[in-house]
C-alpha positions in Angstrom: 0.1 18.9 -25.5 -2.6 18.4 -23.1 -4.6 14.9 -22.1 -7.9 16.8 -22.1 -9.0 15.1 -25.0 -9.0 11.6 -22.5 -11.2 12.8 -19.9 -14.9 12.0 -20.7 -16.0 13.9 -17.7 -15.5 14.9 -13.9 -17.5 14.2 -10.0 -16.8 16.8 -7.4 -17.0 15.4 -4.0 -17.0 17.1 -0.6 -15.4 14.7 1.8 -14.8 14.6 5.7 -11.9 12.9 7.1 -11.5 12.5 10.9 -10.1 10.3 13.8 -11.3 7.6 14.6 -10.7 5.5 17.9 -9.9 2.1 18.1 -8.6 -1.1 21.2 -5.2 -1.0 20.5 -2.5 -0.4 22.7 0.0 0.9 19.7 -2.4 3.0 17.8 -5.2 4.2 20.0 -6.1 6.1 16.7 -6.3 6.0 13.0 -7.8 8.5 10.6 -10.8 7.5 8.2 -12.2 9.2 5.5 -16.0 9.2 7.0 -18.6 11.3 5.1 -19.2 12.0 1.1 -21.1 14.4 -0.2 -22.0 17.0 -3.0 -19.0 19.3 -3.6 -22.1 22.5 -3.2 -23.7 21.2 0.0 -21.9 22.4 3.0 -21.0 19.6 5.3 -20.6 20.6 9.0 -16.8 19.5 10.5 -16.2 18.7 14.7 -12.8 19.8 16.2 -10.7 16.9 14.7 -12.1 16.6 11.5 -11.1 18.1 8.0 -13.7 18.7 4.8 -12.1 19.0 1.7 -13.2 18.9 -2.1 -12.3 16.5 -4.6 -12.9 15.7 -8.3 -12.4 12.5 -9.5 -12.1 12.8 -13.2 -13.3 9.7 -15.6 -10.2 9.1 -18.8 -11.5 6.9 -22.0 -8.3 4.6 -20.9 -9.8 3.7 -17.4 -12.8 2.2 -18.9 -12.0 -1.1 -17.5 -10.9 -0.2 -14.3 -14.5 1.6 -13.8 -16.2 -1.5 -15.2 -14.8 -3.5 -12.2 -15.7 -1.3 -9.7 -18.8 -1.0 -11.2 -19.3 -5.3 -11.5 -19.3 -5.4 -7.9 -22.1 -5.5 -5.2 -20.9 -2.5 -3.9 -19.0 0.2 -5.9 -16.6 2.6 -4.5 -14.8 6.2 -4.7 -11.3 4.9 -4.1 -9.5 8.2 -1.9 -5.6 7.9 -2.2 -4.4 9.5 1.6 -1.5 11.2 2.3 0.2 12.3 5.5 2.1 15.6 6.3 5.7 14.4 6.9 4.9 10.6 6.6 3.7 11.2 10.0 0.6 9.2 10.8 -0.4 10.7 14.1 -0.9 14.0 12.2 -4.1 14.7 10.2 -3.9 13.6 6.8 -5.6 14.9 3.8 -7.3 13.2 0.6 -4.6 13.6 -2.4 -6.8 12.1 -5.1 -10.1 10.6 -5.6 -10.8 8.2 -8.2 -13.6 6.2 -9.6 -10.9 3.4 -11.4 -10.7 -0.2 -9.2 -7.4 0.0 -11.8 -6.0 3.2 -10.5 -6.3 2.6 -6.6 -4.6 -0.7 -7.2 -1.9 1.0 -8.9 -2.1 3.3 -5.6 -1.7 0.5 -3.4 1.3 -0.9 -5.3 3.2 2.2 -4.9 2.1 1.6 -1.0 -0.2 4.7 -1.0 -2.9 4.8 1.3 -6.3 4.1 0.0 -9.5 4.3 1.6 -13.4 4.2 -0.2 -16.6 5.3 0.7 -19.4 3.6 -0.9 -20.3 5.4 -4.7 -23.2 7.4 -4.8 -26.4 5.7 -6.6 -26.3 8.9 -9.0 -22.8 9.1 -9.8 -23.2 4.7 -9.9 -25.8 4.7 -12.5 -23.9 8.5 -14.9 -20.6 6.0 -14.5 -22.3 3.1 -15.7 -24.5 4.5 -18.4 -20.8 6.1 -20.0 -19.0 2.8 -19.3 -21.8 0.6 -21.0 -22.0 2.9 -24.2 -18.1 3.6 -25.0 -16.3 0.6 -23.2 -16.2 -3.1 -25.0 -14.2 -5.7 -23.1 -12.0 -7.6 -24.8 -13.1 -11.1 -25.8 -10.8 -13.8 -23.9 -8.6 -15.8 -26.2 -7.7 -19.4 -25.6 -4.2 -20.3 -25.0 -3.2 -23.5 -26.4 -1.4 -25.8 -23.5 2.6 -25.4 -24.6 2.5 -29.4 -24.6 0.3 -29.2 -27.5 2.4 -26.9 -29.4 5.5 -27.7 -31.2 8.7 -27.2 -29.1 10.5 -25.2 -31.7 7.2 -22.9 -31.4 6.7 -22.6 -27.6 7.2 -19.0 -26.1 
C-alpha cells in the first residue's frame, strides 16, 4: 500500500551546489549548496559546480515540523548532502530536500549533512496558507509537580 494519500502536495527546486574556499590550513575547501531556483528556469553552472533538481514533498504528518520552520524570522528548504564514498573532497550531491524543521533534525541525528537556503516568499506564503488551514497544535497540558501527587501515584 502506498503513502500517497499523506502527501498534500510537492516544490520542485533547481539547486546549485559548488566549492567554496575558505582560511583554513586543513580544509582549504568545503562544498555549499549556493543557488535556488524554479525547477523550469535554467540556471547557468561554472567548472566546479553541479545543478540538480529536487522536490520536496509536504506529508499531513509533518505539519508541525513545517509550522516551526515557518514561526521563524527566516524559513528554510533544509537539503540533506551526501558524499560519493564518504569522501568530502569529492563533489557531493543533494539527496533530499525538505520543507520539515522536524525532518532535517531527524537528518542531523543520524549525522547527515544538512545545509538550507533561505524558502522562497512564494513557496513561504503556499506552505503557510496549507499549514494554517489543516494543522492545529496541540494545546499544552499542565503537569502537576510529582511532590504534589500522591507517592503511590507518581510515574
Amino acid at each position: 500500500m502506498s503513502a500517497n494519500f499523506l502527501v498534500l502536495g510537492e516544490v520542485s527546486f533547481k539547486v546549485k551546489i559548488g566549492k567554496v574556499a575558505q582560511s583554513s590550513p586543513w580544509q582549504p575547501f568545503r562544498w555549499q549548496v549556493l543557488e535556488l531556483g524554479p525547477a523550469d528556469a535554467p540556471m547557468p553552472q561554472g567548472d566546479e559546480e553541479r545543478v540538480q533538481t529536487v522536490t520536496a514533498e509536504v506529508y499531513q504528518d509533518q505539519l508541525q515540523g513545517y509550522f516551526l520552520n515557518l514561526d521563524t524570522d527566516v524559513p528554510y528548504v533544509f537539503f540533506c548532502v551526501r558524499y560519493p564514498e564518504e569522501n568530502k573532497n569529492l563533489m557531493p550531491s543533494v539527496f533530499e530536500a525538505t520543507l520539515s524543521y522536524d525532518e532535517a533534525a531527524r537528518w542531523m541525528d543520524a549525522n547527515d549533512e544538512v545545509q538550507t537556503l533561505p524558502l522562497p516568499a512564494a513557496v513561504a506564503s503556499w506552505l503557510a496558507e496549507l499549514v494554517q488551514a489543516r494543522y492545529q497544535p496541540e494545546p499544552k497540558q499542565r503537569r502537576r509537580p510529582q511532590s504534589f501527587v500522591k507517592p503511590d501515584k507518581r510515574g
